[in-house]
C-alpha positions in Angstrom: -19.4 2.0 6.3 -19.1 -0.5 9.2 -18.0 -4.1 8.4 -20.9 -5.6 8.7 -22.9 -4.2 6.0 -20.2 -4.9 3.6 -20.3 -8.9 4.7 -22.8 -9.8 2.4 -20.7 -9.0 -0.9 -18.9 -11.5 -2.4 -15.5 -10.8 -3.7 -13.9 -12.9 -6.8 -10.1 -12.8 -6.4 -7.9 -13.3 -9.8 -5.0 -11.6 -8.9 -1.9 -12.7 -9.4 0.4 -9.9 -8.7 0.8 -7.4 -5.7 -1.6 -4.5 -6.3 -4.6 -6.9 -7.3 -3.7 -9.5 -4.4 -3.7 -5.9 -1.8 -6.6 -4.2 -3.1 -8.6 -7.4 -2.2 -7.0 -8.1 1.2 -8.4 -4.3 1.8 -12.1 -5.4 0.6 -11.7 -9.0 3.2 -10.5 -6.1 6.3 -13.8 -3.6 4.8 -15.8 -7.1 5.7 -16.3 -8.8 2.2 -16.0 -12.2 1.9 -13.0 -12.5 -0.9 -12.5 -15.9 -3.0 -8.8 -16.3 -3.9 -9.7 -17.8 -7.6 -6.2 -19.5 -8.4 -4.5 -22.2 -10.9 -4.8 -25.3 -10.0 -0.9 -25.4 -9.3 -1.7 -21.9 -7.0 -1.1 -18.5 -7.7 2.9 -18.0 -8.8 3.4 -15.9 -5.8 2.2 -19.1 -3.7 5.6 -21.1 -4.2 7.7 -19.1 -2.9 5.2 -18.9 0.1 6.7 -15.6 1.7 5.4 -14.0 4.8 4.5 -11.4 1.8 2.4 -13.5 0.4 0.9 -14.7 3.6 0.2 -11.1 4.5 -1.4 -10.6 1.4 -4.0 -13.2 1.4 -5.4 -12.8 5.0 -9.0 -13.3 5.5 -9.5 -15.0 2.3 -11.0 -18.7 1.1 -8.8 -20.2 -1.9 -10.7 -21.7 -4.8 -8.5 -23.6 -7.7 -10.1 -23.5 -11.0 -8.2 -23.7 -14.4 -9.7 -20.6 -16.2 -8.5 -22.6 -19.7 -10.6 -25.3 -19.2 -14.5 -24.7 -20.5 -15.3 -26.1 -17.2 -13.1 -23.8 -15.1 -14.6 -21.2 -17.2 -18.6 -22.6 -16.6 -17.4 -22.8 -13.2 -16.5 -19.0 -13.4 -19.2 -17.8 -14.7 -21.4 -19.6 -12.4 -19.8 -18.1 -9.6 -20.0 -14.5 -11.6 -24.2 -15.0 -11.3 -23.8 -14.5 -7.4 -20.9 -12.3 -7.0 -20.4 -8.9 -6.7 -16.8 -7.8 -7.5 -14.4 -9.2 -9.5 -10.4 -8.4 -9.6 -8.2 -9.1 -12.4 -4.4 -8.4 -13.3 -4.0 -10.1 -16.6 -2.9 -8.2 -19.2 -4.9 -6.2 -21.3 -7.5 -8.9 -23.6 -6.4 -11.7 -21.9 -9.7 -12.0 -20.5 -11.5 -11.1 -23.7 -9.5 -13.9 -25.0 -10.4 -17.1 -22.8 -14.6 -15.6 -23.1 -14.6 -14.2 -19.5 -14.4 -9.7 -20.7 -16.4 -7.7 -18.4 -18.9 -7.6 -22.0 -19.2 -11.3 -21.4 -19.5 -11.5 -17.3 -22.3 -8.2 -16.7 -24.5 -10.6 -19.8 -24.5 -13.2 -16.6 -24.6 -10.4 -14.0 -25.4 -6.8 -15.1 -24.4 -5.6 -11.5 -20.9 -7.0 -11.5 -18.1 -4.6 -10.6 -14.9 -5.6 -12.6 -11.5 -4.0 -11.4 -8.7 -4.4 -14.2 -5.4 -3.4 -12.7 -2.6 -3.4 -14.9 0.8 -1.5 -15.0 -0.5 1.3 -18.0 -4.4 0.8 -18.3 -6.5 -1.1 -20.4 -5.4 1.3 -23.5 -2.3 3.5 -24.9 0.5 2.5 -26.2 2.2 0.5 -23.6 -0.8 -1.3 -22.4 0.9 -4.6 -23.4 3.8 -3.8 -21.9 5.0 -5.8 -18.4 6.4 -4.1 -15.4 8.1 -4.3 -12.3 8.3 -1.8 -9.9 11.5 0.1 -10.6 9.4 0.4 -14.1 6.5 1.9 -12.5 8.5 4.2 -10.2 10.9 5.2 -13.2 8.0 5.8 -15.7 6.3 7.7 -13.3 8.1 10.7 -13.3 9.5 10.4 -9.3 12.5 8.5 -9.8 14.0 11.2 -11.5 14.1 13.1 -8.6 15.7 10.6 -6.1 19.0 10.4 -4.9 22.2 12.8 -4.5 22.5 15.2 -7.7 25.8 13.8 -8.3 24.5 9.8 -8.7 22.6 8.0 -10.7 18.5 8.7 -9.8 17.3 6.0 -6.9 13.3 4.0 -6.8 12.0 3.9 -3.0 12.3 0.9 -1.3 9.6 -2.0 -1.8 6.1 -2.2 -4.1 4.6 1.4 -2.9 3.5 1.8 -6.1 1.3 -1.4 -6.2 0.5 -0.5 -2.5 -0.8 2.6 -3.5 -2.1 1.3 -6.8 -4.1 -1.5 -4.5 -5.3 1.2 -1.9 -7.1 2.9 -5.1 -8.7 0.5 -6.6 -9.8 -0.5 -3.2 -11.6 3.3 -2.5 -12.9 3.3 -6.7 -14.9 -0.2 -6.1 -16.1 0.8 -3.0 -17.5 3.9 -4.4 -18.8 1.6 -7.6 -20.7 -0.3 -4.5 -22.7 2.9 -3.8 -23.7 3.0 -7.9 -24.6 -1.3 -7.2 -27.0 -0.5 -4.2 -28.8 2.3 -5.3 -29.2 1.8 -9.1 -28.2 -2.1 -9.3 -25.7 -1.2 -12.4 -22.1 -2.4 -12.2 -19.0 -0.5 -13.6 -15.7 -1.9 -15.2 -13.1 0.2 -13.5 -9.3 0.9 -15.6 -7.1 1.2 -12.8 -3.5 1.9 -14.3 -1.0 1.3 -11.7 1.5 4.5 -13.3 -1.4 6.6 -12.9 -1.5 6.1 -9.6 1.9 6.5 -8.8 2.2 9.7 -10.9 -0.6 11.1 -9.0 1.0 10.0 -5.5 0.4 12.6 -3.4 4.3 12.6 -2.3 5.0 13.4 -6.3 2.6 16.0 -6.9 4.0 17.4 -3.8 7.7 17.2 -4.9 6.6 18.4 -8.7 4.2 20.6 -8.0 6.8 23.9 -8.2 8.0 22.9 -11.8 4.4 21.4 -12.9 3.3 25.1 -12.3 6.0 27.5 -12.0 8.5 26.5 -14.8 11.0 26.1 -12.1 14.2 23.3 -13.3 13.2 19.8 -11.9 16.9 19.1 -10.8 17.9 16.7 -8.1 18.5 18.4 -4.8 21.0 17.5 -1.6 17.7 16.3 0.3 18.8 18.7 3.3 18.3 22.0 1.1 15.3 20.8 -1.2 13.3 20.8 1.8 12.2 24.4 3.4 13.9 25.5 0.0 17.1 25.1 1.4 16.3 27.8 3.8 17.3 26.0 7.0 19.3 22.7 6.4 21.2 22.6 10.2 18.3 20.3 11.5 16.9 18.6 8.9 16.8 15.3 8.3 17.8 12.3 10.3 20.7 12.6 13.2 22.0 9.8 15.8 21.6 9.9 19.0 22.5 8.1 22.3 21.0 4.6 21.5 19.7 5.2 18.1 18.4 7.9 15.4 16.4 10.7 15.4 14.2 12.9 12.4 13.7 16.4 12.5 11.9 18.6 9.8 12.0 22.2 11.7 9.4 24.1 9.0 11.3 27.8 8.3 12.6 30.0 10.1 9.7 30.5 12.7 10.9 27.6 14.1 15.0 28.4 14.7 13.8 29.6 18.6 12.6 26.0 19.3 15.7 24.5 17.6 17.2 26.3 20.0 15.4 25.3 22.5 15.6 22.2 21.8 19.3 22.4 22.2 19.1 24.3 25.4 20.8 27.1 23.9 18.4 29.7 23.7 21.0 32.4 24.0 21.9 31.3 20.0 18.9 33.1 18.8 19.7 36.5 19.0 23.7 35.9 18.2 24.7 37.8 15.6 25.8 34.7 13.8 22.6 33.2 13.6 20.0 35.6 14.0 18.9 35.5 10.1 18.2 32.5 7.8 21.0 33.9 5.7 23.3 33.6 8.5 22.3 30.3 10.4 22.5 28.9 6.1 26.4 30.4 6.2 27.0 28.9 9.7 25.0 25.8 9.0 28.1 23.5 9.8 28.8 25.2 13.2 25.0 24.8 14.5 24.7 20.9 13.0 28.0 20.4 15.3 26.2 22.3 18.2 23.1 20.2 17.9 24.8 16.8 17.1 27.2 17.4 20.5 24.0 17.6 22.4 22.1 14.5 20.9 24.9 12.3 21.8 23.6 13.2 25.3 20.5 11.8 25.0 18.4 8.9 23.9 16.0 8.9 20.8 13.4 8.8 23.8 14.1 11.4 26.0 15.0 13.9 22.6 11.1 12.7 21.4 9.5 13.8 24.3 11.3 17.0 24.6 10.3 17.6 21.2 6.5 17.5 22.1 7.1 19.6 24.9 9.1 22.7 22.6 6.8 22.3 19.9 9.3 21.1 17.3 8.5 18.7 14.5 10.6 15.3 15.4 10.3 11.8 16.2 12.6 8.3 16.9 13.8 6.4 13.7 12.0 3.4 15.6 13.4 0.1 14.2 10.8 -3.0 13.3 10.7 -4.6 16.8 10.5 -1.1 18.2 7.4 -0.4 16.2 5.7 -3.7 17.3 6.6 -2.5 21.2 5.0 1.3 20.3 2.7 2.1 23.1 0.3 3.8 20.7 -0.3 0.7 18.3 -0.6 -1.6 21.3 -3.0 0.8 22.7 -4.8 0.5 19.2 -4.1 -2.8 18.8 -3.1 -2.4 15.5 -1.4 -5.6 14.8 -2.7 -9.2 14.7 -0.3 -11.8 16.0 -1.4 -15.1 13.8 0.3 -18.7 14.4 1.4 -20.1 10.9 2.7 -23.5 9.6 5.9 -22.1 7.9 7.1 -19.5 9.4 5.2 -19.8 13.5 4.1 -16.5 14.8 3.8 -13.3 12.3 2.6 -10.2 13.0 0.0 -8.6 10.9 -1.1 -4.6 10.5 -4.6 -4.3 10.4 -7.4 -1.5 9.8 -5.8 2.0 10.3 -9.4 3.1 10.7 -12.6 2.4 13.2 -15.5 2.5 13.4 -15.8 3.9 16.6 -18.5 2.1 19.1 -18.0 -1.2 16.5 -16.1 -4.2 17.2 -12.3 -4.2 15.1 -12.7 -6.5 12.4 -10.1 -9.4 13.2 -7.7 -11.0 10.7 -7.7 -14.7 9.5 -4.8 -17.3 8.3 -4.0 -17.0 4.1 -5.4 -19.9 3.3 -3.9 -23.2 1.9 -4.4 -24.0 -2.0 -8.0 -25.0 -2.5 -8.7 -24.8 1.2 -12.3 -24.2 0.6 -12.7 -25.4 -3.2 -15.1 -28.3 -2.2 -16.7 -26.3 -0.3 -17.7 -23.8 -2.3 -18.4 -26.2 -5.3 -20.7 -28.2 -3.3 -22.5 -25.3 -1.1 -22.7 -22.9 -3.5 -23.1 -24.4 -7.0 -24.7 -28.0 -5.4 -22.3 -30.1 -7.3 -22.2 -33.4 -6.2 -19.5 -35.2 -5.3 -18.4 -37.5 -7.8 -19.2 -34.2 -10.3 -15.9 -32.1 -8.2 -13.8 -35.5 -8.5 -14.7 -35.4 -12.2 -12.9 -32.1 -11.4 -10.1 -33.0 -10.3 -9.4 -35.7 -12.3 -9.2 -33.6 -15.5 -6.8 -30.8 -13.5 -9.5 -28.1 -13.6 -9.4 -28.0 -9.8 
């Protein structure tokens, strides 16, 4: 839906770890208005004020509240009466615990839409249980399959599980807005952040022959697990003249444009590699054919032949290459945004439009409490002497 229709729902923001703090940066891009809900002292992630944590928090106001308090908590629930979604990543009970469960909060406002991510769910065994992300990753079932056969299994690099977990929870409450319009009911959505990783698309894809077929989940040379080992010669990632370049030729329909590729169309019908079987036996020879005619060329050059041949391949572009790409300049994709700490970042946006309306545009993470008198005085009336009662007593 385009971002204005979504501009008059209010977001409540009480995450304090990745996949919380990411689902509601997605709601702020969708065209919400998201309030950051932190500790008095800020959210943990705040100290270390990271560009991560600056790229998380984009387009949102900061409100400090101390949910111990039984003002913090009034203050909560006061805020609950008018909102429309909240996010939380405590652990499972902790909000039963301080008075603020989603039984207590839809009493206020039957239509709120609570989101509980956690790393296991709101129930099962481990549901207590902390995490980081080589937990998730290893509990989900991929990291088993990861690295070399003859090292120890690897995790990907970064939070993609909390990524993906964030991207998730962002599609489930938008679809529990649908339910809010039309009927006026809210929903408390269970998002468990393993789920989501073990139903990654990229694992289901990689598990999907032993989920069905029986076949051994072993650990593969990445080269022959994909194409089922079929055609390893040009797969995978090769350097060039002034960098690196990825290939994934799919089967052995594709060994004429490898050849093409190459410039050596007169290899397909040799009788050394005119069969899968063969070019597999040979596969040393034809990597040393191919790799003496990338060093000729640039990453560049090879990418554009590629598109002309038909062949599945593309540059290894590196970061300030990918900030230079033609196509997300065209797009503009990324924001450039001044900050205090760390001057100029760049910022990914939407990787979706609305075509015919205007890109919705990214704001600064805002500074602790940036907005908390604000709010407190616009949209609760509190007067002032009542918010430096506030602060006096630490609850903001």
């Amino acid at each position: 839906m385009p971002y204005d229709i979504l501009n008059k729902y209010t977001v409540l923001d009480l995450s304090n770890r990745l996949a919380g703090s990411f689902c509601a940066k997605l709601l702020s891009q969708y065209g919400c208005r998201v309030i950051k809900v932190e500790p008095p002292e800020g959210d943990p992630e705040r100290t270390h004020n990271t560009p991560m944590f600056l790229h998380l928090n984009t387009g949102k106001e900061s409100l400090t509240l101390d949910l111990k308090k039984p003002n913090g908590k009034e203050i909560l629930k006061k805020l609950v009466n008018s909102a429309d979604i909240l996010i939380e990543t405590f652990k499972p009970d902790y909000m039963k615990s301080i008075g603020l469960s989603y039984d207590d909060l839809c009493k206020i406002n039957p239509s709120l839409i609570m989101a509980s991510i956690t790393p296991f769910g709101q129930s099962g065994p481990n549901k207590d249980f902390d995490y980081t992300e080589l937990t998730i990753f290893s509990m989900s079932g991929g990291m088993h399959r990861e690295g070399l056969p003859e090292n120890h299994p690897i995790r990907y690099a970064a939070e993609a599980s909390q990524h993906y977990a964030g991207n998730t929870a962002a599609a489930a409450i938008t679809s529990a807005l649908f339910k809010k319009i039309t009927r006026n009911q809210g929903d408390w959505i269970d998002i468990s952040i393993q789920e989501c990783f073990a139903g990654h698309p990229h694992q289901i894809a990689l598990r999907a022959p032993f989920i069905y077929s029986g076949m051994s989940d072993e650990r593969m040379i990445p080269r022959f697990m994909l194409n089922n080992g079929s055609e390893p010669y040009a797969v995978g990632t090769f350097k060039c003249k002034n960098g690196f370049i990825s290939f994934l030729p799919l089967g052995a329909r594709m060994w004429p444009l490898v050849a093409k590729l190459m410039e050596r169309e007169d290899l397909v019908n040799n009788t050394k590699f005119d069969t899968p079987e063969k070019r597999f036996e040979n596969r040393h020879e034809l990597e040393s054919i191919l790799q003496k005619w990338l060093n000729t060329k640039t990453k560049e050059e090879i990418f554009e032949i590629t598109q002309h041949v038909g062949l599945p391949g593309a540059p290894a572009l590196e970061i300030k290459e990918v900030f230079e790409n033609e196509q997300f300049k065209h797009r503009e994709f990324f924001t450039t945004l001044e900050t205090d700490d760390y001057g100029k970042l760049k910022y990914a946006g939407d990787p979706f439009r609305f075509v015919g309306k205007e890109y919705q545009k990214l704001t600064n993470s805002p500074k602790l409490g940036e907005q908390t008198e604000e709010i407190l005085s616009n949209e609760l009336s509190m007067s002032k002497s009542d918010i430096e009662k506030l602060k006096k007593t630490s609850t903001i």
